[in-house]
C-alpha positions as CSV (number, residue, x, y, z in Angstrom):
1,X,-12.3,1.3,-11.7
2,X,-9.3,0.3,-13.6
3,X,-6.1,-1.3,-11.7
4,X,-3.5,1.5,-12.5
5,X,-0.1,0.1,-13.6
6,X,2.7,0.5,-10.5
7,X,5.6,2.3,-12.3
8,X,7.8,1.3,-9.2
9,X,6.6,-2.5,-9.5
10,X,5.6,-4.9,-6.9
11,X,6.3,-7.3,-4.3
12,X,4.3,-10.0,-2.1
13,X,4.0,-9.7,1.7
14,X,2.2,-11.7,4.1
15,X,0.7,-9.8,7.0
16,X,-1.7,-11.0,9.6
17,X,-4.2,-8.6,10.9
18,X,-6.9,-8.6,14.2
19,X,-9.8,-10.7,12.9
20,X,-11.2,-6.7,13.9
21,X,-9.2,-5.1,11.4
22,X,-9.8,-8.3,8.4
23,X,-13.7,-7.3,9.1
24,X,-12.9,-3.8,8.5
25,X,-10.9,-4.8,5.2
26,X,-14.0,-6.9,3.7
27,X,-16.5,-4.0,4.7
28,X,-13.9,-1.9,2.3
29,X,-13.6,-4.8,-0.5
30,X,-17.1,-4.9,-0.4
31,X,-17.5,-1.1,-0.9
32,X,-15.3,-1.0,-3.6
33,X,-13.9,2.1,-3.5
34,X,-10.2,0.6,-2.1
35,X,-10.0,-1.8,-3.8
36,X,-11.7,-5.4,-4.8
37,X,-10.5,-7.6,-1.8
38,X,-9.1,-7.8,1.5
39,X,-5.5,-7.5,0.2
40,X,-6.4,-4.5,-2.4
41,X,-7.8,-2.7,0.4
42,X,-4.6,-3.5,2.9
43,X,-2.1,-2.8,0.4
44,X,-3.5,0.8,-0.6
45,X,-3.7,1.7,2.7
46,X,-0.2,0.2,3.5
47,X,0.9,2.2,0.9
48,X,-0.5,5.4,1.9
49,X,0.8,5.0,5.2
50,X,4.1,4.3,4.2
51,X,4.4,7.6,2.1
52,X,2.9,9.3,4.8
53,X,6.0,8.1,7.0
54,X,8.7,9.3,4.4
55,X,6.7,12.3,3.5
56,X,7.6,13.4,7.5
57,X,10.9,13.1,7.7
58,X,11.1,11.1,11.1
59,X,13.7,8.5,9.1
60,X,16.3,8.1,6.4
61,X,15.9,5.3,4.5
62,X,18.0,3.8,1.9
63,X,16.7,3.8,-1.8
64,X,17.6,0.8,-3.9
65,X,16.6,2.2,-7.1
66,X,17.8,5.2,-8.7
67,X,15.9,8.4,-8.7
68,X,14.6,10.0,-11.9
69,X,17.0,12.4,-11.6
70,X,19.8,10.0,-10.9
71,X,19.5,7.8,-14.6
C-alpha cells in the first residue's frame, strides 16, 4: 500500500513507549496493515487518536493554520 501524501505536512516527535506497547507496535509493523515500522504504526494511531479527541469536543484548541474556508 502506497504512503498517501499528508496535505497538512509533518513534523518529528520522539515518544517512548512500555517495552509492552513497542512489542505490540512490531506485531503491527510486521502485519503490515498500519504501517511498515514501529513509528508508521505509532503515528497512525497517534493520529487517529488525536482526531478522535477534537472530533468530541472536550477542548478548544488553537489552529495555527488557516482553515479552507479562511484563505
Amino acid at each position: 500500500m502506497a504512503k498517501s501524501e499528508n496535505a497538512t505536512g509533518s513534523e518529528n516527535v520522539r515518544i517512548t513507549v512500555s517495552s509492552e506497547s513497542a512489542r505490540l507496535l512490531d506485531e503491527l509493523a510486521e502485519k503490515g496493515i498500519y504501517g511498515r515500522n514501529r513509528a508508521e504504526v505509532a503515528a497512525r494511531f497517534v493520529d487517529r487518536a488525536l482526531e478522535e479527541f477534537v472530533m468530541r469536543p472536550q477542548l478548544s484548541l488553537k489552529r495555527t493554520r488557516p482553515t479552507a474556508k479562511e484563505r
